[in-house]
C-alpha positions in Angstrom: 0.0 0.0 0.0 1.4 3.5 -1.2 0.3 6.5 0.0 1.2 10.3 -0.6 2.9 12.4 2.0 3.1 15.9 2.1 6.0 17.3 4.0 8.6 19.8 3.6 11.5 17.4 3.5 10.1 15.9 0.5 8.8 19.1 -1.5 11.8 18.4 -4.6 10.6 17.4 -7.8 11.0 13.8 -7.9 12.4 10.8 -6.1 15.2 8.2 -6.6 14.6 4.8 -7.2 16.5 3.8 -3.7 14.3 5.5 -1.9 12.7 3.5 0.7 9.4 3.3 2.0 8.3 4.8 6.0 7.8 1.7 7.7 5.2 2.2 10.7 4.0 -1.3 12.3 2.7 -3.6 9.6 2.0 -0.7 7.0 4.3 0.0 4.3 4.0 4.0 3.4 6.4 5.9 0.4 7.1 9.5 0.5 6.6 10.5 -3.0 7.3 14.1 -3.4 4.9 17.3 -3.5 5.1 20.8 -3.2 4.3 23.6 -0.5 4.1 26.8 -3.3 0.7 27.6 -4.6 0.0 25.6 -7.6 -1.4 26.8 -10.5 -2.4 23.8 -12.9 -1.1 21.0 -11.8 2.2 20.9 -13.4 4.3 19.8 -10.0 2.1 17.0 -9.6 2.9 16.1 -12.8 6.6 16.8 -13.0 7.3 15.9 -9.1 4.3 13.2 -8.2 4.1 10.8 -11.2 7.7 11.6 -12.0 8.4 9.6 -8.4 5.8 7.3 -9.2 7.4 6.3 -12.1 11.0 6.3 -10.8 9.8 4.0 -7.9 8.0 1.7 -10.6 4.3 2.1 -8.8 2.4 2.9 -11.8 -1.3 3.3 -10.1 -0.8 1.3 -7.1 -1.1 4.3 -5.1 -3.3 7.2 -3.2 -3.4 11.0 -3.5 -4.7 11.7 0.1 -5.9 15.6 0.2 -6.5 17.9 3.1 -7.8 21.2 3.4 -5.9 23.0 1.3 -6.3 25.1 -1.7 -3.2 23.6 -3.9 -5.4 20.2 -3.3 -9.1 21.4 -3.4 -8.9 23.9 -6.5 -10.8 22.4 -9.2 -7.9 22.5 -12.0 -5.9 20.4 -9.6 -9.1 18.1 -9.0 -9.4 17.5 -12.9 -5.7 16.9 -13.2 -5.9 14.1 -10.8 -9.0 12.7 -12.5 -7.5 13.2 -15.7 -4.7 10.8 -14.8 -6.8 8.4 -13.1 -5.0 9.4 -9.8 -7.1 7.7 -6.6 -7.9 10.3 -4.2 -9.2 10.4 -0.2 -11.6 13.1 0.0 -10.9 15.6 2.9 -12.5 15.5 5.3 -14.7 12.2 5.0 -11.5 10.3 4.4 -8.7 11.5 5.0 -7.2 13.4 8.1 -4.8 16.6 7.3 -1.8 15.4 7.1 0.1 18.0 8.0 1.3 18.1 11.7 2.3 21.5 11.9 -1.3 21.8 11.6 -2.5 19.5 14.4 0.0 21.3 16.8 -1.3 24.6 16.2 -4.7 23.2 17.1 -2.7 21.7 20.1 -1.6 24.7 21.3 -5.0 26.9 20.4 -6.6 24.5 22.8 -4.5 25.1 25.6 -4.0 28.5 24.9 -7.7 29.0 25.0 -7.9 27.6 28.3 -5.8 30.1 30.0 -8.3 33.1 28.6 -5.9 35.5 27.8 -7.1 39.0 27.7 -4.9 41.3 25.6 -2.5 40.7 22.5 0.3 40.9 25.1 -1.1 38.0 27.4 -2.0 35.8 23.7 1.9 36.5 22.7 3.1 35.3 26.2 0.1 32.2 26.3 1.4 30.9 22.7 5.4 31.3 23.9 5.0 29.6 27.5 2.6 26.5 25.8 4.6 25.8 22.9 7.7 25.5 25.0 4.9 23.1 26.8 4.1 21.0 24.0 6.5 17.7 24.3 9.6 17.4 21.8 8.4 14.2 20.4 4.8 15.6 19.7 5.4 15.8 16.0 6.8 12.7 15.6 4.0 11.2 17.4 1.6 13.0 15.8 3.1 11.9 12.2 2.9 8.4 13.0 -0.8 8.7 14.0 -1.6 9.9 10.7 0.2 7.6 8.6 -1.6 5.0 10.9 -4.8 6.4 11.3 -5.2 6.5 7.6 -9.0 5.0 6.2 -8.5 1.7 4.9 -12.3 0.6 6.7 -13.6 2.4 2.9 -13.2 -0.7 1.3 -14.6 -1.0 -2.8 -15.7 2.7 -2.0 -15.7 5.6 -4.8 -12.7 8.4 -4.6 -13.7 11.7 -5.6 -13.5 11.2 -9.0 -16.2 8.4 -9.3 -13.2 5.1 -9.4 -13.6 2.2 -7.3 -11.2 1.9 -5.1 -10.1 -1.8 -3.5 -7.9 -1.0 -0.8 -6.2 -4.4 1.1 -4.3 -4.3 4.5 -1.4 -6.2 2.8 2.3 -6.0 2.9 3.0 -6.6 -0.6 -0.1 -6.8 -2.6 -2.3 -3.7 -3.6 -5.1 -4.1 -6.2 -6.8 -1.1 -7.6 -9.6 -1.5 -9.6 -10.6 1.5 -12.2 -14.4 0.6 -12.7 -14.3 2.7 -16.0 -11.2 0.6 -17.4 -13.4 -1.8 -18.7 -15.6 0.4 -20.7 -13.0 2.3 -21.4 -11.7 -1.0 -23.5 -14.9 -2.2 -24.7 -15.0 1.8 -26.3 -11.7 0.8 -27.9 -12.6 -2.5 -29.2 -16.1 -0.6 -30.7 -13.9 2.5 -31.7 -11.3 -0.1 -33.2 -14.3 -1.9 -35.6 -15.7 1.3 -36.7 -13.0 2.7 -38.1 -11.8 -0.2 -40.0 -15.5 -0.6 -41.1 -15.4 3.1 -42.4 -11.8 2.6 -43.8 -13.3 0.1 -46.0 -16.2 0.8 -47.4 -14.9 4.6 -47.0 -12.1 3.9 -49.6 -13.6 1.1 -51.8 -17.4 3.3 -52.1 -15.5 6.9 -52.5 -13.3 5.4 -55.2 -16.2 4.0 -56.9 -17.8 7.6 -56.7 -14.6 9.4 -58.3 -14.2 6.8 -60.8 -18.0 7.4 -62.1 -18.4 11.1 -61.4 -15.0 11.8 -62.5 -14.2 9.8 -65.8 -17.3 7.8 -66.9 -20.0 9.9 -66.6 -20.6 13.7 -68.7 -19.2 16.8 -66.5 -22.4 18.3 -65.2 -22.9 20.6 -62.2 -24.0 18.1 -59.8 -21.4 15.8 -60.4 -19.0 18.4 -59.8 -20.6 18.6 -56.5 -20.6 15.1 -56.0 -16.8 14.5 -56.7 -16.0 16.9 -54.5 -17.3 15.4 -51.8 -16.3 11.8 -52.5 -12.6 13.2 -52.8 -13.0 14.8 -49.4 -14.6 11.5 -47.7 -12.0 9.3 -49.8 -8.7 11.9 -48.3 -10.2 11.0 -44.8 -10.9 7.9 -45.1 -7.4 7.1 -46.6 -5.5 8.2 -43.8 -8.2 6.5 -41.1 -5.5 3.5 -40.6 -3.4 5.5 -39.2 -5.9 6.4 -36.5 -6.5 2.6 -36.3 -2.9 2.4 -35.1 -3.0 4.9 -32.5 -6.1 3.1 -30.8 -4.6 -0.3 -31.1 -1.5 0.3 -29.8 -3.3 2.3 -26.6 -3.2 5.4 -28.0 1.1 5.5 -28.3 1.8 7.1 -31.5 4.3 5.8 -33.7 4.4 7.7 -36.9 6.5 11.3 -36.0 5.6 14.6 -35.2 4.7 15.2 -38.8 2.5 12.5 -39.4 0.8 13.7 -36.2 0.1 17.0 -37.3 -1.2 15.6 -41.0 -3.5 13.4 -39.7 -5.4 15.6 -38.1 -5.3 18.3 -40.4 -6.7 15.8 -42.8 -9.6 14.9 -40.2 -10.8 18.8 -40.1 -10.4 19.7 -43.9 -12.8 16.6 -44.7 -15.1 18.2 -41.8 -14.8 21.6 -43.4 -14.9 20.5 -47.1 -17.7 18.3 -46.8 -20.4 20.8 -44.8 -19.4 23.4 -47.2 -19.9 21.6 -50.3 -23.3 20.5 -48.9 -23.7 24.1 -48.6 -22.9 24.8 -51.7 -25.4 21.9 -53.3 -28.3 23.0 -50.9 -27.5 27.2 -52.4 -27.6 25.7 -55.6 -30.6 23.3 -55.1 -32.9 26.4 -54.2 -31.6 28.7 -57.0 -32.5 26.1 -59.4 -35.8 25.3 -57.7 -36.9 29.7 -57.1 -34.8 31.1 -60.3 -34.9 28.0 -62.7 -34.5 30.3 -65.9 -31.7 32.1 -64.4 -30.2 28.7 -63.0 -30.1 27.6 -66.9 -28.6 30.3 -67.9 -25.7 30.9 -65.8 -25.2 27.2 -63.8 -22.0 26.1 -65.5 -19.0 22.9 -64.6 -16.6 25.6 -65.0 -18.4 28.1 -62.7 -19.0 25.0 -60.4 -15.3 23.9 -60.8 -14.2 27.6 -59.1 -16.9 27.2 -56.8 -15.6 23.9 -55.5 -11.7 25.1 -55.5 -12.8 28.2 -53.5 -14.2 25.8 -50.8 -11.5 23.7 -50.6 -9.1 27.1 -50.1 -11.7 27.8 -47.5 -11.7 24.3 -45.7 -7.8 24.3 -45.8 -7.7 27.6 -43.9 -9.9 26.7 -41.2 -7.9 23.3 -40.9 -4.2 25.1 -40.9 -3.8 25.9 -37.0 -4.0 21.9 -36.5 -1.3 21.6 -37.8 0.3 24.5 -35.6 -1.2 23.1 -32.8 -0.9 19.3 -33.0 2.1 17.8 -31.2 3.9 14.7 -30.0 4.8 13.8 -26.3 5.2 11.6 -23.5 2.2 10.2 -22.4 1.6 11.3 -18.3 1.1 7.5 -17.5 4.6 6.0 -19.4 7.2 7.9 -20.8 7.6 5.5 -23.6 4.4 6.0 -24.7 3.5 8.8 -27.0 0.4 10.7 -27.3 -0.6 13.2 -30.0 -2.5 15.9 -28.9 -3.2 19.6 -28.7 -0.9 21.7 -27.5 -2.6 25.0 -27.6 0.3 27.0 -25.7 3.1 25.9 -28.0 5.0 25.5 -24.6 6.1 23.1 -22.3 6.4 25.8 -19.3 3.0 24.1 -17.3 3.8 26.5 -14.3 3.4 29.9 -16.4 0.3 31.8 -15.7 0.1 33.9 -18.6 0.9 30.0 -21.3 -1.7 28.5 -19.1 -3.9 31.5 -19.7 -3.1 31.3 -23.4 -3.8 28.0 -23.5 -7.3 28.1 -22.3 -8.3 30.8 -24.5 -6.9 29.2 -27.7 -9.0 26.3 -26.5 -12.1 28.1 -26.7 -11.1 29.6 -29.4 -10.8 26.7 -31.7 -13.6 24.9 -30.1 -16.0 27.9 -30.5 -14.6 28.1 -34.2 -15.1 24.9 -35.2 -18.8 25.1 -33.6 -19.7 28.1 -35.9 -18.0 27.6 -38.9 -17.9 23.8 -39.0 -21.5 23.5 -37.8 -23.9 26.2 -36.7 -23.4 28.6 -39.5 -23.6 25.9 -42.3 -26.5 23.9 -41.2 -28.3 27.3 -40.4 -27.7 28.1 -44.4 -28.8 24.0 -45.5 -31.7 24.4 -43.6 -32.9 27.8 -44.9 -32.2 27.0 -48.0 -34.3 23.6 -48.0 -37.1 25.4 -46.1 -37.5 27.5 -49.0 -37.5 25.0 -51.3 -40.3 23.0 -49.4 -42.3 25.8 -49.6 -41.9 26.2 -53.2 -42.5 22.6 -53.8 -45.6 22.4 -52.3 -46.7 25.5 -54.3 -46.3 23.4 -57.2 -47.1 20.0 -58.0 -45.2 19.6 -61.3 -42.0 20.6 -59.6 -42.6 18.4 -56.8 -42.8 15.4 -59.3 -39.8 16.6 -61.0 -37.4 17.2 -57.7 -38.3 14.2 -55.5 -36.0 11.7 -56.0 -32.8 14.3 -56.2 -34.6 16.0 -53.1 -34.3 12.7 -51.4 -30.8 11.9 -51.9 -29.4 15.1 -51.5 -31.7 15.4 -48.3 -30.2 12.2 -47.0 -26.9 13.4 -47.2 -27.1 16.0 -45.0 -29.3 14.3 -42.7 -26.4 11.6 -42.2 -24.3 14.0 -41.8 -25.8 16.2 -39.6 -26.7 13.1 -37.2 -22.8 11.7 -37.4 -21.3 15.1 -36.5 -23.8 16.8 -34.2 -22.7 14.5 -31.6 -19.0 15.1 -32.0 -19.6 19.1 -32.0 -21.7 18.9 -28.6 -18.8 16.6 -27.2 -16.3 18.9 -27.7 -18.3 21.4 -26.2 -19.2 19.6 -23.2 -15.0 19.0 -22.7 -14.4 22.2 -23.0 -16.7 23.3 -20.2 -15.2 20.8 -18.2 -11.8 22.1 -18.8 -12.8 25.4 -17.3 -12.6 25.8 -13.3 -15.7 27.0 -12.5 -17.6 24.1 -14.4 -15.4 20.8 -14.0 -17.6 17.8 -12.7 -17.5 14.8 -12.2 -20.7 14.1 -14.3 -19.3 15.5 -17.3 -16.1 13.5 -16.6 -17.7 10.7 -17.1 -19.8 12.1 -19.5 -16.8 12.8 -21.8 -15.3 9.7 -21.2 -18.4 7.8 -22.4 -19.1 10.2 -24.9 -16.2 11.1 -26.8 -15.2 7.3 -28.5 -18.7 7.0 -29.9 -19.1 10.9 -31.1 -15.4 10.2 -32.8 -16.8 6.9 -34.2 -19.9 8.6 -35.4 -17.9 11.5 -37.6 -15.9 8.9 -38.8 -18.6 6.7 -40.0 -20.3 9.4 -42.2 -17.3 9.1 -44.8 -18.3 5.7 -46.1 -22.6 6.2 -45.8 -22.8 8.7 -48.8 -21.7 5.8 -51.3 -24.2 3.7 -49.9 -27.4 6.5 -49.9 -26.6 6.9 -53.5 -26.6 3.2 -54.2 -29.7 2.7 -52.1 -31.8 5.5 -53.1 -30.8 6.9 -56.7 -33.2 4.3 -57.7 -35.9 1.0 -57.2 -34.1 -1.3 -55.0 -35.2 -4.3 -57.2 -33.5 -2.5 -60.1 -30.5 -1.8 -58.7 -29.5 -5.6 -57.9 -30.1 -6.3 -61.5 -27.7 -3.2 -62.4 -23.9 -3.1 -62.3 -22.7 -0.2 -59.6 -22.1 1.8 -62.3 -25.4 2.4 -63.6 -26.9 2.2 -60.1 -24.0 5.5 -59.5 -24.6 7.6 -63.2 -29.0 7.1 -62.3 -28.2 8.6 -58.7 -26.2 11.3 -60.1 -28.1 11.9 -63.6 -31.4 12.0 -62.3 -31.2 15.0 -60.8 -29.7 16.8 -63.9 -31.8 15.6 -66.4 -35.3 15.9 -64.3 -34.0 19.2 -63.5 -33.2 20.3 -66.7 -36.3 19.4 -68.6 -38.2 21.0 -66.0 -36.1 24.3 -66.6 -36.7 23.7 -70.1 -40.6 23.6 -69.9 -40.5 26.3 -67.8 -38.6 28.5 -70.5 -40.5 26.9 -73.7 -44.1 27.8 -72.0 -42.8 31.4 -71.4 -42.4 31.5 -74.5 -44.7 30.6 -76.0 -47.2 33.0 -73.5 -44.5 35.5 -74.9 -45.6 35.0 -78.7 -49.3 34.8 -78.0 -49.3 38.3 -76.0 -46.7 40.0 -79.1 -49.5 38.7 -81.5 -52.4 39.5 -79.5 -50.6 43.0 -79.4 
């Protein structure tokens, strides 16, 4: 059994391995380090408490025991230690304060009390004359009642942070029991099928899609659209074994800074790509269905070409500060493990109020962006745009007939993507209120653990379903087992043109024609 002492002798930043453990009757205590200046983040528990942790070889096998004090109780230190699946005794239902300066001030308040003293002078002399009282051995007595007195009765009891703790009155043995590791590893295993699911069909369906729109079928408009969108969803889904790596192998990344940085730069240009060129479709999708004359007229491939290349420029814009931001480090559990993550300070100074001040608010920042740009402010356009076109459909029964099936696909698209990434946006959201003081809880720590592997496997899906919604619903299911994918694709992606077209063309041919009959009537 290990548990954390707080003292000044051990306020250094780390501990060799020989150090050897406090030995007080049966119980087997280690000094692992601390520190006694205010902390601000939790950067000495990370440099000084799993530094020793790892030099003495622990890993988890041991406690955080807190008092009252504000380098232990403030909420950033709270989430660190969650973060880092650190077990922690509550003060005051389970732990004492461990500090014994502490219990002989109370000491001597108590028995300076009793003498009632009744100026400043008479408190100075009282405090003088009853520490000189107090015996020499107090504070080592008082040291080894704590480290004896320590709660071992909470047996398979929940830490602050929601764990389950097994604590055992053993020597040698001490078995700790995270009662999220388990779902955490189920999460993994699901996380792990999905993405291979989506690399395969995501590679295999896309491909398929930029084969068709891009060298089989006539350059239209639509398919312009369409490309686009496969190439985006065929980038992503390219690069998604890499991602299966990283959750295989724990989440220890292998690949290099670089790769690191590319990766997820990839991830947020398909996010920002693909909601804008659904933008773009839905913009284009009501001008043709409210302005169908002017839609014939001016709707061009090479208009919709610079259209599509000014959307990509966009999406890699809003995707360039991942790559500034991503990096590569030693996990906090294991040094030779990896992560890649965000490192929104650019810094490795922890301690620094102003980088950990910088750090927040680039957080928000690029969680607050994304939300906008990547999902409020599109999906605020798609849907205006379609209400209008429901409203002008409904006006008119021929172009209802006409703009179904397209409607449908093109509808589907957006609902499948709307219902894969909505989850990930109010995720991310959700962590980042939990990242700030004032809001950290427990609930929306496990909320975000929970949470977060399904939203990711959700967004990652939704690059392999738009193959299959144009397969499934560009035409009569019965006809398209008889049909070879390729007709199946160039009926999904024709349909819309065509019906669309001779619509337009009615349109302009009756004007016409009312034209003549008024210049003759005339």
């Amino acid at each position: 059994m290990y548990l954390v002492v707080w003292s000044p002798a051990v306020f250094t930043v780390g501990v060799s391995r020989s150090t050897k453990p406090l030995s007080f009757g049966t119980q087997r205590r280690h000094v692992l380090g601390g520190f006694y200046f205010r902390l601000y983040g939790a950067a000495h528990l990370q440099r000084s408490l799993l530094q020793s942790a790892l030099d003495l070889r622990l890993g988890r096998r041991f406690i955080f025991q807190q008092d009252n004090d504000t380098k232990h109780t403030a909420k950033i230190t709270k989430k660190w230690l969650w973060d880092n699946s650190v077990n922690v005794l509550e003060w005051p239902s389970q732990s004492p304060d461990l500090n014994p300066i502490e219990h002989l001030w109370r000491d001597l308040k108590i028995a300076v009390h009793r003498r009632c003293p009744s100026n400043l002078m008479e408190l100075e002399r009282f405090c003088k004359e009853e520490w000189e009282k107090l015996p020499r051995n107090s504070c080592k007595t008082t040291m080894m009642e704590l480290m004896t007195a320590a709660p071992f009765y909470h047996l398979n009891t929940s830490d602050a942070t929601g764990r389950n703790i097994s604590l055992y009155e053993d020597d040698d043995e001490y078995d700790y029991k995270d009662e999220h590791a388990e779902l955490r590893q189920s999460l993994n295993i699901m996380s792990l099928i999905v993405y291979c699911l989506a690399f395969v069909l995501g590679v295999l369906g896309n491909g398929v899609v930029i084969w068709v729109t891009g060298f089989k079928m006539k350059k239209t408009v639509n398919t312009v659209w369409f490309l686009n969108l496969a190439v985006a969803d065929f980038l992503f889904t390219a690069f998604l074994p890499l991602s299966v790596t990283y959750t295989a192998l724990d989440f220890h990344w292998p690949f290099g800074k670089f790769m690191c940085k590319l990766n997820t730069t990839i991830s947020f240009l398909n996010l920002y790509a693909s909601v804008y060129i659904l933008v773009v479709i839905s913009v284009d999708r009501c001008v043709s269905v409210v302005w169908p004359v002017w839609a014939q007229n001016y709707r061009s491939v090479r208009k919709a070409s610079f259209v599509s290349l000014g959307v990509w420029v966009v999406a890699l814009i809003l995707s360039t500060p991942y790559f500034i931001f991503r990096d590569t480090g030693p996990s906090y559990n294991d040094n030779d493990v990896i992560n890649c993550f965000n490192n929104f300070a650019l810094s490795d100074d922890y301690e620094n109020e102003s980088v950990i001040q910088l750090r927040l608010f680039r957080h928000k920042a690029m969680t607050i962006t994304r939300f906008l740009l990547g999902f409020v402010v599109p999906f605020t356009v798609i849907v205006s745009c379609y209400a209008v076109i429901i409203h002008h459909i409904r006006r008119n029964r021929t172009l209802a007939s006409h703009s179904r099936r397209s409607f449908k696909i093109i509808a589907a698209v957006i609902t499948a993507f709307f219902l894969c990434w909505a989850p990930y946006h109010i995720m991310v959201l959700i962590e980042l209120v939990n990242h700030m003081e004032d809001h950290a809880s427990e609930i929306l720590g496990h909320v975000i653990t929970i949470g977060v592997p399904i939203a990711t496997s959700l967004a990652f899906l939704n690059s392999c379903l738009n193959p299959l919604l144009y397969v499934f619903m560009g035409q009569d299911f019965k006809d398209k087992v008889r049909k070879s994918i390729l007709n199946v694709l160039e009926t999904a992606f024709q349909e819309e043109v065509s019906r669309s077209y001779t619509y337009t063309n009615s349109m302009v041919t009756s004007r016409s024609k009312e034209k003549s009959v008024s210049d003759a009537e005339v």
